[in-house]
C-alpha positions as CSV (number, residue, x, y, z in Angstrom):
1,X,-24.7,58.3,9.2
2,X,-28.5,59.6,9.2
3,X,-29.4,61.0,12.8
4,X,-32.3,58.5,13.6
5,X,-34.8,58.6,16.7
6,X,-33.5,57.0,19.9
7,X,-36.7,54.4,19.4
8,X,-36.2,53.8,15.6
9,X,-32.5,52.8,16.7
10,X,-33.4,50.8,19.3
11,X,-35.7,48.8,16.8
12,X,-32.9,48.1,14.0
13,X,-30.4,47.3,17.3
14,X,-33.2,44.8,18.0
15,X,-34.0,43.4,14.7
16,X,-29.9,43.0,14.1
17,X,-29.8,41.2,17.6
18,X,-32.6,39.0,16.4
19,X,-30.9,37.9,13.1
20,X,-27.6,37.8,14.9
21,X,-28.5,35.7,17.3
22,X,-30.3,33.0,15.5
23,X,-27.6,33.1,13.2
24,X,-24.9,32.4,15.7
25,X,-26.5,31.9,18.8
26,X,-27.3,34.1,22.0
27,X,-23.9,33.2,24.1
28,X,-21.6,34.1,20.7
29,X,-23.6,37.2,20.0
30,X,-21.5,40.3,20.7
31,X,-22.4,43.9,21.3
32,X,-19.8,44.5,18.5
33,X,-21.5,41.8,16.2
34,X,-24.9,43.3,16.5
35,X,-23.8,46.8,15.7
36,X,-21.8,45.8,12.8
37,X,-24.9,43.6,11.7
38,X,-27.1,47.0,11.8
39,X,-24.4,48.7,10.3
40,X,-23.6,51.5,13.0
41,X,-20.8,52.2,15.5
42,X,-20.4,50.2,18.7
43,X,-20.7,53.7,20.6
44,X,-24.5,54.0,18.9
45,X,-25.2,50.5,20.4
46,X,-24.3,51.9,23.7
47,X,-26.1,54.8,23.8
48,X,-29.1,53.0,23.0
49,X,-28.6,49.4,25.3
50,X,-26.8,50.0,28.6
51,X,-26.8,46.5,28.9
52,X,-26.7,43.3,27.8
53,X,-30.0,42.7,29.7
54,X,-31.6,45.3,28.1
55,X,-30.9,44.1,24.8
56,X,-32.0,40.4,25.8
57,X,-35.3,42.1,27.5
58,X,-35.8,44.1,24.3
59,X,-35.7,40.9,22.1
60,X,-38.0,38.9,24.1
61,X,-40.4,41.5,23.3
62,X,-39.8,41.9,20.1
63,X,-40.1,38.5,18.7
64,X,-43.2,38.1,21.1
65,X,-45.0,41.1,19.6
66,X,-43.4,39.6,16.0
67,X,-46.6,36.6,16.3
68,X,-48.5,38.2,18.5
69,X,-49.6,41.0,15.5
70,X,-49.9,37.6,13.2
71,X,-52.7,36.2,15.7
72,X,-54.3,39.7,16.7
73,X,-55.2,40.7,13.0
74,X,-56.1,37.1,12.8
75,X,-58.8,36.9,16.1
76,X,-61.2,39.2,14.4
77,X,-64.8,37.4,15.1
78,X,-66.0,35.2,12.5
79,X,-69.0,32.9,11.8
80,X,-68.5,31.0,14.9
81,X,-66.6,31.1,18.1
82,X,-64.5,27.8,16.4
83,X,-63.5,29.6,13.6
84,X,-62.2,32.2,15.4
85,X,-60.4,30.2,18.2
86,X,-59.0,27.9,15.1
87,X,-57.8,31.2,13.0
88,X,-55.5,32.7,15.5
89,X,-53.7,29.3,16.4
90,X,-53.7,28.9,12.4
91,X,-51.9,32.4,12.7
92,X,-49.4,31.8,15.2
93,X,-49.4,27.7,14.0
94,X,-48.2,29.3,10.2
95,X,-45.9,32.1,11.9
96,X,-43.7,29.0,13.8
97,X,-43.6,27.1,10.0
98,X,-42.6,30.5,8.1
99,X,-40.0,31.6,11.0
100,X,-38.9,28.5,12.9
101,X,-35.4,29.7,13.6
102,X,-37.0,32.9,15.6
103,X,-39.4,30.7,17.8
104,X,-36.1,28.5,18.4
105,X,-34.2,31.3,19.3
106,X,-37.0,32.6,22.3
107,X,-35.9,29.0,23.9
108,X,-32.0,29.7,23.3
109,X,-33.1,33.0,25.2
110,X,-34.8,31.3,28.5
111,X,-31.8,29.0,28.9
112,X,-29.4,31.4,28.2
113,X,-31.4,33.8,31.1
114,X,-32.0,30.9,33.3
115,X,-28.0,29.6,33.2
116,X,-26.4,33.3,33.5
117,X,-26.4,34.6,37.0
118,X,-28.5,38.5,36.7
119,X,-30.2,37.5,34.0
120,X,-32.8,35.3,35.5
121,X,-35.7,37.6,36.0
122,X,-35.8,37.9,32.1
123,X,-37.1,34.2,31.6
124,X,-39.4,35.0,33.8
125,X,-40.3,37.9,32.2
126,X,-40.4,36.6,29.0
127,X,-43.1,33.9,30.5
128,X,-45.1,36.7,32.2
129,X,-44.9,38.2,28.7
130,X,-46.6,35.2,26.8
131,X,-49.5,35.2,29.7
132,X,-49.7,38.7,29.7
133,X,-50.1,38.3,26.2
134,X,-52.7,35.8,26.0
135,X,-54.8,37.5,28.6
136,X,-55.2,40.4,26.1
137,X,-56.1,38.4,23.2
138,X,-58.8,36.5,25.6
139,X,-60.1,39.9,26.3
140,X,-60.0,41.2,23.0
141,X,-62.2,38.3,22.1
142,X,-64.1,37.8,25.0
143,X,-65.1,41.6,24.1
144,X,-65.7,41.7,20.9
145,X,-68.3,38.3,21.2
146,X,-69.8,39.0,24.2
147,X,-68.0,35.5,25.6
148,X,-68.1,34.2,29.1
149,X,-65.5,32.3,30.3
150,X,-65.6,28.4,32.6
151,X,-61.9,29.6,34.0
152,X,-60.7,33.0,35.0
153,X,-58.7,34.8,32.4
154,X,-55.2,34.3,34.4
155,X,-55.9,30.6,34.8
156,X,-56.4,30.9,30.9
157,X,-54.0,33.0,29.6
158,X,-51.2,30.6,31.4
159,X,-52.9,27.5,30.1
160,X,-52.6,28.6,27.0
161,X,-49.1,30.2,27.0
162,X,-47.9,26.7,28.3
163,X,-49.4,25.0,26.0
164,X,-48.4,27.1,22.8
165,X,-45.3,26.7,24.5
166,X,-45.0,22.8,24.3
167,X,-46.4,22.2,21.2
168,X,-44.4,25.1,19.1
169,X,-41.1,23.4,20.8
170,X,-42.9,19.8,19.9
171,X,-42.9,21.3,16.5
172,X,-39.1,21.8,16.7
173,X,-38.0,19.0,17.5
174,X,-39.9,16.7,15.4
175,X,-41.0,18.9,12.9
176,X,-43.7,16.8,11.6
177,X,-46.6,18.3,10.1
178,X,-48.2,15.9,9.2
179,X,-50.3,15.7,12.4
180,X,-50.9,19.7,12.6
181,X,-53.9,19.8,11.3
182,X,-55.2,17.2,14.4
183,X,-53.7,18.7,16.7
184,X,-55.5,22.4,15.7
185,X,-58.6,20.7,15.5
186,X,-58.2,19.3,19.1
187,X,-56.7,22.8,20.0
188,X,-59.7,24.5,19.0
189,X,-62.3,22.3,20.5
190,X,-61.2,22.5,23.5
191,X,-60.4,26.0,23.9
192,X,-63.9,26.8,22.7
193,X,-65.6,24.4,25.2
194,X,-63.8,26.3,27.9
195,X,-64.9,29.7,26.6
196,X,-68.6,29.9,25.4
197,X,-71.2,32.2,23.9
198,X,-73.8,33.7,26.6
């Protein structure tokens, strides 16, 4: 087997976990099914995780940063505040259709965290994650268009990451598109009456 950076390991470790897991689910995912799904020795797993929580932390991440590119690349300014606003969801809205079974997993994962004693501090992570996140992207547009903002970015970012939240699991359960294209429309118009040019 090809000697391989620590890092570069890690991220085919975590990719395999990812693929494992919504394959089979998180509780019936084994250390020895995700190294056998990346194709390399249990001991290599090991050196790389020292946990399980590690792993799970490392996932978390991972698919975060998986939509979170999608909707960066996406928020570059356009025309109007609107359009921008209404092209990241439309980023992150098409990442949920094209990968459902990965958004479904990062649910499988809080549960799992919430339900396994040690482990509970990584759904809370995961949720500091997707505010963390949003408070980035806010900046990252408030920046780059000069915005000013009728809420603080904290109170914001967690709006936002709760409301993703319940409409991407929304989208799960029901999986009717039909009514996307409203409910984008309604996204947008309100985010961009809470966030306005000077």
């Amino acid at each position: 087997m090809a000697r391989m950076p620590s890092a570069e390991r890690r991220r085919q470790l975590t990719e395999a976990a990812i693929r494992a897991m919504t394959r089979d689910g998180v509780a019936r995912t084994t250390t020895r099914s995700i190294a056998a799904e990346a194709g390399v020795s249990l001991s290599v797993f090991h050196y790389c995780f020292d946990s399980k929580q590690a792993l799970v932390e490392s996932v978390i991440t991972t698919i975060t940063d998986h939509y979170v590119t999608v909707v960066r690349e996406a928020l570059r300014p356009r025309a109007t505040l609107e359009e921008t606003v209404r092209a990241g969801f439309q980023a992150y809205w098409d990442h949920v259709r094209a990968q459902p079974d990965e958004h479904m997993l990062t649910y499988e994962l809080t549960q799992y965290a919430l339900r396994r004693p040690g482990f509970e501090h990584l759904a809370r992570r995961q949720y500091e994650l997707y505010a963390d996140t949003y408070a980035e992207l806010i900046e990252q547009l408030r920046t780059s268009m000069d915005l000013r903002l009728s809420v603080p970015v904290p109170v914001l970012a967690r709006y936002l990451a709760a409301m993703t939240d319940g409409l991407t699991l929304n989208y799960l359960v029901l999986g009717d598109e039909t009514v996307w294209t409203g409910i984008l429309d309604t996204v947008t118009a309100h985010i961009a009456s809470l966030v306005r040019s000077p």
